[in-house]
KOLPA-889311 format. One record per atom (N, C-alpha, C): x, y, z; atom name. Coordinates in steps of 0.02 Angstrom, whole numbers. Layout:
REM residues N
{X=X | Y=Y | Z=Z | at=CA}
...
END
This chain:
REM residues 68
{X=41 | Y=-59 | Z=0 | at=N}
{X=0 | Y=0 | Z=0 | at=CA}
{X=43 | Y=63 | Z=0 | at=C}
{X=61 | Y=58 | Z=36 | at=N}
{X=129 | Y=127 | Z=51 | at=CA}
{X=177 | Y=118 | Z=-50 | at=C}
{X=194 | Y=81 | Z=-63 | at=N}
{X=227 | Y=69 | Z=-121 | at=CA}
{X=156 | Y=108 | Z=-150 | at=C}
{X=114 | Y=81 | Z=-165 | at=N}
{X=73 | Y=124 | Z=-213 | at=CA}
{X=36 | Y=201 | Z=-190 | at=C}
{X=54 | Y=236 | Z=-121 | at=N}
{X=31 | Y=283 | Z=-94 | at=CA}
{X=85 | Y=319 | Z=-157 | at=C}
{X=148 | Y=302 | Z=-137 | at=N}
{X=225 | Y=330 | Z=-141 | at=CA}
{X=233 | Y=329 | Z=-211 | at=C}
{X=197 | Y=295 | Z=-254 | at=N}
{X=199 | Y=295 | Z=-324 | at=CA}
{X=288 | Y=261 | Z=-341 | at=C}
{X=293 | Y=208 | Z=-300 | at=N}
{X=376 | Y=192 | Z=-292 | at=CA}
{X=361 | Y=124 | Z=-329 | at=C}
{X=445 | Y=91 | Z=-341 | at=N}
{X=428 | Y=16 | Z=-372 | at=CA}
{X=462 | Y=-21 | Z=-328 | at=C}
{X=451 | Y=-77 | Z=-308 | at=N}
{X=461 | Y=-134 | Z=-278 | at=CA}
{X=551 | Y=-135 | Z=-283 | at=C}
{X=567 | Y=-133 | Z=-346 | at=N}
{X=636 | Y=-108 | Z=-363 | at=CA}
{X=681 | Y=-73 | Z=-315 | at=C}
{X=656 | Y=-35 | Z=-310 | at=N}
{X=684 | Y=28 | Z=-273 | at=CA}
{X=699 | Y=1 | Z=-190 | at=C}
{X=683 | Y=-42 | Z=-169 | at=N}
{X=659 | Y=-61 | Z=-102 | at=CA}
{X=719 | Y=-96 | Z=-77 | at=C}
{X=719 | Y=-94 | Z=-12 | at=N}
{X=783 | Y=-121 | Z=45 | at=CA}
{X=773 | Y=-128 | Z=123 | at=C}
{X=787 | Y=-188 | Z=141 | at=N}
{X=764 | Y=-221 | Z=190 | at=CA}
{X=823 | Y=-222 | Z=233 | at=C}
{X=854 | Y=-222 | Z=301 | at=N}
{X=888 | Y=-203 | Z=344 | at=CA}
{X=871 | Y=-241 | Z=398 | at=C}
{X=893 | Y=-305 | Z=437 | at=N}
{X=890 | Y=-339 | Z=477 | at=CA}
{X=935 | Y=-379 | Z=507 | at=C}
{X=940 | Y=-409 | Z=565 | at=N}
{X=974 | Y=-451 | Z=629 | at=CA}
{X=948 | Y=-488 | Z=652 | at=C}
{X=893 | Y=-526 | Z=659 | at=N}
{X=844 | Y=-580 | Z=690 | at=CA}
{X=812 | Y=-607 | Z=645 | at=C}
{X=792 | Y=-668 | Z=646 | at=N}
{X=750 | Y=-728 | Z=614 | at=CA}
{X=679 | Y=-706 | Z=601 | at=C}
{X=666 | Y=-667 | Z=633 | at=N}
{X=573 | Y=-624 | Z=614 | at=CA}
{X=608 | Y=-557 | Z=583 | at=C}
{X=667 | Y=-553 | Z=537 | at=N}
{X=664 | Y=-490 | Z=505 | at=CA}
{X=655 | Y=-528 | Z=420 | at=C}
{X=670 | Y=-603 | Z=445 | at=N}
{X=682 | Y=-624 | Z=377 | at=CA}
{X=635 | Y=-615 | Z=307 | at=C}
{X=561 | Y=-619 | Z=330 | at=N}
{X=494 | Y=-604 | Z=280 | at=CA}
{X=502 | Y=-537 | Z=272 | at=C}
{X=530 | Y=-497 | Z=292 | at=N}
{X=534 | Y=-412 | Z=253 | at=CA}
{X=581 | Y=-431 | Z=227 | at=C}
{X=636 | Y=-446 | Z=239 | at=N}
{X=691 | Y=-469 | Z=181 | at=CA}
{X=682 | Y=-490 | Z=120 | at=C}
{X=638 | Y=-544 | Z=124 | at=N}
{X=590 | Y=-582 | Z=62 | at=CA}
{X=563 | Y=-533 | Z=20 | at=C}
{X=524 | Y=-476 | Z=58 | at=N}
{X=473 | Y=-451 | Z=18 | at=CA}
{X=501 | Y=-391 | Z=-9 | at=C}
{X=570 | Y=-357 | Z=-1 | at=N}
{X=598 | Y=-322 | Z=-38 | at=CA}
{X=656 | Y=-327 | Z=-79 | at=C}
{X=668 | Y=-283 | Z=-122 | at=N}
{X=714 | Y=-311 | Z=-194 | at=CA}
{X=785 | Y=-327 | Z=-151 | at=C}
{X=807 | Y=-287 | Z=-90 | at=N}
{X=859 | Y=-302 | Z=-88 | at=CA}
{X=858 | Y=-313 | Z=-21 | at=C}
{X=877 | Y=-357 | Z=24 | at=N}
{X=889 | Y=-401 | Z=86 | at=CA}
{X=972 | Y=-376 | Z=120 | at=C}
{X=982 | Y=-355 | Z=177 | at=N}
{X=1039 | Y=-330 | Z=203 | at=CA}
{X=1033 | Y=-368 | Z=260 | at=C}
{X=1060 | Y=-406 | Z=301 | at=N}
{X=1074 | Y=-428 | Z=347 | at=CA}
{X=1157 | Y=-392 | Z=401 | at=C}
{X=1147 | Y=-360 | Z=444 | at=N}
{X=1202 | Y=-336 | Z=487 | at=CA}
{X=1224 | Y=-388 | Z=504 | at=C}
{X=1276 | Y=-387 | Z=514 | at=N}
{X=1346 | Y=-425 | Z=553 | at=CA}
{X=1326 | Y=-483 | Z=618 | at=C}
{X=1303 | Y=-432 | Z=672 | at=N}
{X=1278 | Y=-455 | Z=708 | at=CA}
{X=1217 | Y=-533 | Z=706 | at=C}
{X=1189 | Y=-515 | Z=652 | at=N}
{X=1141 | Y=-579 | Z=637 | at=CA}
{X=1143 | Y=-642 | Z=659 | at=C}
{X=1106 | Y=-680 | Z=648 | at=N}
{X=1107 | Y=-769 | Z=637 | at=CA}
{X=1124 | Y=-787 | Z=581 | at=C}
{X=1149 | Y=-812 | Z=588 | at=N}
{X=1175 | Y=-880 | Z=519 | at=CA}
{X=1137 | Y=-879 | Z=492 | at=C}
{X=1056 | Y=-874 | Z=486 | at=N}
{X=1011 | Y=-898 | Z=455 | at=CA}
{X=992 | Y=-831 | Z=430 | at=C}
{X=986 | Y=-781 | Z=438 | at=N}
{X=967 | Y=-709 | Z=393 | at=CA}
{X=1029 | Y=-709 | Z=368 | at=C}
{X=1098 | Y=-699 | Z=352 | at=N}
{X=1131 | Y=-695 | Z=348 | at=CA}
{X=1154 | Y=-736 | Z=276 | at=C}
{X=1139 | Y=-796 | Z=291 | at=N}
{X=1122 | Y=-825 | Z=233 | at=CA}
{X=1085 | Y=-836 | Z=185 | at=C}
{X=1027 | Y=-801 | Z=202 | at=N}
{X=968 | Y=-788 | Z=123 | at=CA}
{X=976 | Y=-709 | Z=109 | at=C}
{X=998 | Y=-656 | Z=151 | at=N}
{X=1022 | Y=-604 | Z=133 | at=CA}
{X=1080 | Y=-574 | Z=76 | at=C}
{X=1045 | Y=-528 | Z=20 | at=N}
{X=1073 | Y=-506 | Z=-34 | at=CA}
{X=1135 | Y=-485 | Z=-6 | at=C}
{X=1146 | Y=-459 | Z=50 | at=N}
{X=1209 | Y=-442 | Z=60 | at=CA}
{X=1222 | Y=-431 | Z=143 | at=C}
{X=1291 | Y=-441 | Z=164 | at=N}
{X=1274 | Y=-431 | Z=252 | at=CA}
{X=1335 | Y=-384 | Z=247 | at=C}
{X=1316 | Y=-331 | Z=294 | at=N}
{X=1356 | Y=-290 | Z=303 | at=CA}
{X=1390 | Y=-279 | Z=380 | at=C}
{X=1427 | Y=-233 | Z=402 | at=N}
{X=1462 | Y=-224 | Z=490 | at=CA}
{X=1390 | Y=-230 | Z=512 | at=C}
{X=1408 | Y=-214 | Z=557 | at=N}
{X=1359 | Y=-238 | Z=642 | at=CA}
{X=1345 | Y=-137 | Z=647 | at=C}
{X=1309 | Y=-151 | Z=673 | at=N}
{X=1269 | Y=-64 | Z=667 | at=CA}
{X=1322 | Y=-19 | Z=716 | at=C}
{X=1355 | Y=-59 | Z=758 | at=N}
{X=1391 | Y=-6 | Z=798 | at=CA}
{X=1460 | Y=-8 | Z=765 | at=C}
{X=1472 | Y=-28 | Z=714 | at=N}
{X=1522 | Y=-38 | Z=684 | at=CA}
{X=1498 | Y=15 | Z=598 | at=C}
{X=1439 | Y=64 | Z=591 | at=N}
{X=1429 | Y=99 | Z=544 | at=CA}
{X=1398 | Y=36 | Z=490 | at=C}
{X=1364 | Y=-4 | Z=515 | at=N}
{X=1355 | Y=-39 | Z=462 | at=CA}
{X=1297 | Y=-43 | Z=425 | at=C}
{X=1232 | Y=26 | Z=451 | at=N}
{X=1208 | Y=28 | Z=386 | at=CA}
{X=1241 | Y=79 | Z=360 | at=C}
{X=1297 | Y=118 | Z=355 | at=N}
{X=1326 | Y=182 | Z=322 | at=CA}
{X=1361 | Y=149 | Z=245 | at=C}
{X=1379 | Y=77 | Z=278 | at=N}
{X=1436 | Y=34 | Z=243 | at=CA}
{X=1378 | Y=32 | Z=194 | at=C}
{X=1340 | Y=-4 | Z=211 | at=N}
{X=1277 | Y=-32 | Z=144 | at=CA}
{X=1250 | Y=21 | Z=122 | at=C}
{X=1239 | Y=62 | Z=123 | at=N}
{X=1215 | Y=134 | Z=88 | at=CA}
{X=1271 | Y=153 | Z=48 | at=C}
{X=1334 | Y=162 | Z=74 | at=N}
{X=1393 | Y=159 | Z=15 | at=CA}
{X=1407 | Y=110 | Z=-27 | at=C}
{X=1398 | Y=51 | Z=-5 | at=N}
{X=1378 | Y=-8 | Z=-62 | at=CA}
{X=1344 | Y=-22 | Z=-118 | at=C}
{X=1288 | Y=4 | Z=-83 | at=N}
{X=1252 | Y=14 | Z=-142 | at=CA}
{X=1220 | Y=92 | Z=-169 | at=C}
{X=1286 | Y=147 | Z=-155 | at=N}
{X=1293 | Y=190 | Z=-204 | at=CA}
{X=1227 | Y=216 | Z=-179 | at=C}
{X=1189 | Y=199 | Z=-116 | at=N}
{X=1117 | Y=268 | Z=-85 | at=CA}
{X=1162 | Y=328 | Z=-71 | at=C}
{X=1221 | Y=350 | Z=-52 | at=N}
{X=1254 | Y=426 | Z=-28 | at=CA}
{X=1302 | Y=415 | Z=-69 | at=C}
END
């Protein structure tokens, strides 16, 4: 709903998680980030895992993927 409030595409979308109940938002957007910190198990279906948040690690994935 919000995707179609926002007139945005599914594309565009990025998911940011550390626990086993972050994993279905992971699913449901184009791109899946799992922090450092995680489980083995997000970590492993995640498009990409980056540092641990006190380590700047969503700054890292935003420079990764070229958002700043």
């Amino acid at each position: 709903m919000l995707l179609d409030y926002l007139h945005a595409d599914i594309k565009d979308t990025y998911a940011f998680g550390d626990a086993k109940v972050d994993i279905p938002m992971l699913e449901k957007c184009a791109v899946g980030v799992a922090m450092a910190s995680g489980g083995d198990e997000i970590k492993s279906m995640a498009d990409y895992v980056t540092d641990g948040v006190d380590e700047d690690g969503l700054y890292h994935a935003f420079q990764h993927f070229h958002l700043i």
